[in-house]
Structure formats: structure tokens, C-alpha cells
KEKE-3310 file (N, C-alpha, C; in steps of 0.2 Angstrom, whole numbers, plus 5000, padded with zeros to 4 digits):
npx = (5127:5116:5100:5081:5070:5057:5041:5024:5013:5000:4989:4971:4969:4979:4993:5005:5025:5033:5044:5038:5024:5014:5008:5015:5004:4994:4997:4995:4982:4978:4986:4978:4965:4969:4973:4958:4948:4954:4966:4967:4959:4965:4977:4981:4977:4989:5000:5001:5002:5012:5021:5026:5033:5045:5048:5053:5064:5072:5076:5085:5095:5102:5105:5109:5106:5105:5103:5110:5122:5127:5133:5142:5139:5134:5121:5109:5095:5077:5066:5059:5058:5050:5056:5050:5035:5021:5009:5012:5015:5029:5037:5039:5052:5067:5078:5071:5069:5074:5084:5080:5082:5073:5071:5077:5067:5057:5060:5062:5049:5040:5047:5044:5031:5020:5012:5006:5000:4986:4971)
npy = (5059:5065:5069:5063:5081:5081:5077:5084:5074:5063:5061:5068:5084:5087:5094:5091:5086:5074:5060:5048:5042:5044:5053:5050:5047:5046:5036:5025:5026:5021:5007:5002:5003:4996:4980:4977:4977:4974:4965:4948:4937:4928:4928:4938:4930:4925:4931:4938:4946:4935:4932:4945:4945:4936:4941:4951:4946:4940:4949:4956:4947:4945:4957:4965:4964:4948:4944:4955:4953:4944:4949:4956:4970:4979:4981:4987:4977:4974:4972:4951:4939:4925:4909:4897:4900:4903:4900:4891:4883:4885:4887:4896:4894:4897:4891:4891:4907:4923:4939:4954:4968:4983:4982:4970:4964:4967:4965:4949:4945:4950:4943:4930:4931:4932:4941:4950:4942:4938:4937)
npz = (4979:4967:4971:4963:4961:4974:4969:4970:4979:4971:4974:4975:4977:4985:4994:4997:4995:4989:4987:4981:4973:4981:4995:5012:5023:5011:5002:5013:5012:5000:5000:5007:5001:4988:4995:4999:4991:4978:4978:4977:4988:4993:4992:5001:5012:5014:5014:5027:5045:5051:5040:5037:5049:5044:5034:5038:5048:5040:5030:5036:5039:5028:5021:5008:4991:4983:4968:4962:4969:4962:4951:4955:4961:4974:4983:4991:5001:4998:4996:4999:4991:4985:4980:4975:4972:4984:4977:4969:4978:4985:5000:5016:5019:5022:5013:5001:4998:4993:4996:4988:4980:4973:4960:4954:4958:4954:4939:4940:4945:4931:4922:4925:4925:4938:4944:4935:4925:4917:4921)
capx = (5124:5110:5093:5076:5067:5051:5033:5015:5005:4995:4982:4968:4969:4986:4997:5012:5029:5034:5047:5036:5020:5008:5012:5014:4997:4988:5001:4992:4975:4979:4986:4971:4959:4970:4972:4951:4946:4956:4970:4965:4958:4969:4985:4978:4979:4997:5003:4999:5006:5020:5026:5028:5040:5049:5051:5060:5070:5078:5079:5091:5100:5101:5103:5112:5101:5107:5105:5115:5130:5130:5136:5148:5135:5131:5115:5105:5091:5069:5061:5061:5054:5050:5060:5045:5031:5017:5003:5012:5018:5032:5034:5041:5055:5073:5081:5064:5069:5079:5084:5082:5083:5063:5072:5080:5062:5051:5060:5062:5042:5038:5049:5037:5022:5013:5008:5004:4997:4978:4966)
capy = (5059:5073:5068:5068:5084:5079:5080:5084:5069:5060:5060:5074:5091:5086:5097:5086:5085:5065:5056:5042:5043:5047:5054:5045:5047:5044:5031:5022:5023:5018:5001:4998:5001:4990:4976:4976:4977:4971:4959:4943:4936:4920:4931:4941:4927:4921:4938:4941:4947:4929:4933:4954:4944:4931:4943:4955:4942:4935:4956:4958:4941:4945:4965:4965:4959:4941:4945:4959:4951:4938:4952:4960:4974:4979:4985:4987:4972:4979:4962:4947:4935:4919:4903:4892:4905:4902:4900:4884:4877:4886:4889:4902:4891:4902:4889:4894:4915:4927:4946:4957:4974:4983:4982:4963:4958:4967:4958:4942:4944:4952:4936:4923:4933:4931:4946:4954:4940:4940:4931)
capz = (4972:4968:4969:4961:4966:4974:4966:4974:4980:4965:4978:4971:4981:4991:4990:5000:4992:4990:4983:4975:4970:4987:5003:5017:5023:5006:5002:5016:5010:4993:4998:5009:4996:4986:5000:5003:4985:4971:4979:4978:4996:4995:4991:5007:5016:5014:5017:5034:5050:5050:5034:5038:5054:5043:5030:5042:5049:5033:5025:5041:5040:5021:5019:5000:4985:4979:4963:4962:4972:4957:4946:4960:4964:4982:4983:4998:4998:4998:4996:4999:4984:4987:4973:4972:4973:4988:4975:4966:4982:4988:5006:5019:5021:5019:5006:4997:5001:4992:4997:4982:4978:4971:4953:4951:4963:4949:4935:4940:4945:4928:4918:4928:4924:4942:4945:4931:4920:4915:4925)
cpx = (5117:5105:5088:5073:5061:5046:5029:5013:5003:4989:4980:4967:4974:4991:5005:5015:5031:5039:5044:5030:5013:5014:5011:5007:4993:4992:4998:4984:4973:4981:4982:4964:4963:4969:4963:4949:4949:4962:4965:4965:4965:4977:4986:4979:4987:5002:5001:5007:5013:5023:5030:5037:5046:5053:5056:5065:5075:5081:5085:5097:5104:5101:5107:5105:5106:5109:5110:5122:5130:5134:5140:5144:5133:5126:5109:5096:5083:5064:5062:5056:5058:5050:5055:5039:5024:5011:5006:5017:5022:5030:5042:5048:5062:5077:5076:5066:5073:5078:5084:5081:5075:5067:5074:5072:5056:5054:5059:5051:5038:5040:5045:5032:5016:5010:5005:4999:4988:4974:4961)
cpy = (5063:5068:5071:5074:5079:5084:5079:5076:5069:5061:5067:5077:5090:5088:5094:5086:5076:5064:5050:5046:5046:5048:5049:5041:5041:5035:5024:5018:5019:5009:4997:4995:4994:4982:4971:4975:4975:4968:4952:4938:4930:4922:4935:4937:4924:4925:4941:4943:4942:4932:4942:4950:4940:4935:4951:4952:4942:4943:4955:4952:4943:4953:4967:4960:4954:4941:4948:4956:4945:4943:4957:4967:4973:4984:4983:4981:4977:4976:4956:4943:4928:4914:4904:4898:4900:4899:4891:4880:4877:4886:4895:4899:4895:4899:4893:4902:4917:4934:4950:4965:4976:4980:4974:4962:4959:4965:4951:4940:4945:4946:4929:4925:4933:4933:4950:4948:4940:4935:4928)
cpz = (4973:4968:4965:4964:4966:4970:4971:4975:4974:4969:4976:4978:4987:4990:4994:4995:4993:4985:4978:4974:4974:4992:5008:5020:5017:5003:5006:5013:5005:4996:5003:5007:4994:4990:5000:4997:4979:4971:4980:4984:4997:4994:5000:5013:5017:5014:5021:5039:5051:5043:5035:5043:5052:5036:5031:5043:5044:5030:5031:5042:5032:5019:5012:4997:4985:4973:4960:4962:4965:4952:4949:4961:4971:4982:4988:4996:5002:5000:4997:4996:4986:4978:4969:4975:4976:4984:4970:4970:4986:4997:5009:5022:5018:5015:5001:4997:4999:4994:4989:4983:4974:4960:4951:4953:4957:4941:4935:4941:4936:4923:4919:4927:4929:4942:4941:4924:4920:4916:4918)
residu = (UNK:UNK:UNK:UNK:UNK:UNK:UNK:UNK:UNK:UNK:UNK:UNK:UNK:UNK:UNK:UNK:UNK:UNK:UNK:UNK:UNK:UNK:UNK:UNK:UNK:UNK:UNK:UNK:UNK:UNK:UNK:UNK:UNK:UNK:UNK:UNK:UNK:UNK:UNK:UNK:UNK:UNK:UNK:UNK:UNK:UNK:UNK:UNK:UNK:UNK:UNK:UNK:UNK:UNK:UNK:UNK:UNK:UNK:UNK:UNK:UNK:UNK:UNK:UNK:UNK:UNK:UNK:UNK:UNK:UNK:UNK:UNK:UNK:UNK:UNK:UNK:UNK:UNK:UNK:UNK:UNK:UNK:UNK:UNK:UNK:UNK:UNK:UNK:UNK:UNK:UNK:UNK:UNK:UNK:UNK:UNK:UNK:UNK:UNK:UNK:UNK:UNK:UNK:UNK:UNK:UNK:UNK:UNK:UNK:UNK:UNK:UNK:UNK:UNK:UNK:UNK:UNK:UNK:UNK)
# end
């Protein structure tokens, strides 16, 4: 299947070619700033180093989306999205845990409105 070509770094005076949006590198620094500055420290905290291990575990127990496979698609899993969401209670428990794909994980996020709703 053809790909897109790549584009230059977003990052100013970087001339790197990238498939998303930063290079590897700048990619880096961008979600540090974000992480130090504008995540919300109590989110910061419930995404640490255990959750980076439980939610390798589960991608590799789990390697198809979920969603997907409900509509006979096979499609390689990205994220793993929690039911009952950590902030109203959930926990990191794997009934609580599905594999998703970034497209099923960023709708079913954007239909709950967590992430994006307005403080």
C-alpha cells in the first residue's frame, strides 16, 4: 500500500523529514513541555512508570483493537483505554482494559468528552 510522503518537522528551523507531525527528537521535547506544563498533575500522577508496564503487558496479551474485531476488522492495537476511566474510579484492572487502535481510542475518548471537555 503506497504511503504518505513525509513532511519537515513542525519544530521551527528543523529541517528533519517525519511521518507525524515532530521528529523524533522534537517529538520528545514537545511532550515534556506538555507533561511539566499543561497535563494536569493528578493525571501525571496515574500515568507513571506502573501503568507504562501494565499497559505493555495487556498491548501484547491484546495485540488487535477490540473494537475493530466487533466489526470483523483486524487491525493492529496502539492504546490501551481504560472502561471506567481512572478519574471517576476506574482501575488498572484488565476486566477494566481494552486494546484499541489510535482511531477507535480517539473516538470513544472524544464521545465521553474527557479529554477534551472544558475545565
Amino acid at each position: 500500500m503506497p504511503r504518505k510522503p513525509k513532511r519537515p518537522c513542525s519544530f521551527p528551523g528543523c529541517p528533519e523529514l517525519t511521518d507525524g507531525r515532530y521528529c523524533d527528537m522534537h517529538q520528545r521535547q514537545v511532550d515534556a513541555y506538555y507533561n511539566k506544563y499543561e497535563r494536569d498533575p493528578q493525571t501525571r500522577k496515574r500515568y507513571d512508570r506502573r501503568w507504562k508496564r501494565i499497559r505493555d503487558r495487556y498491548i501484547s496479551e491484546h495485540p488487535l483493537c477490540e473494537e475493530c474485531q466487533k466489526y470483523g476488522r483486524l487491525t493492529p492495537a496502539e492504546e490501551v483505554h481504560h472502561i471506567i476511566p481512572l478519574s471517576k474510579g476506574g482501575t488498572n484492572a484488565d476486566s477494566n482494559l481494552m486494546s484499541l487502535c489510535k482511531q477507535c481510542h480517539s473516538s470513544i475518548t472524544a464521545r465521553e468528552g474527557e479529554r477534551w471537555a472544558r475545565r
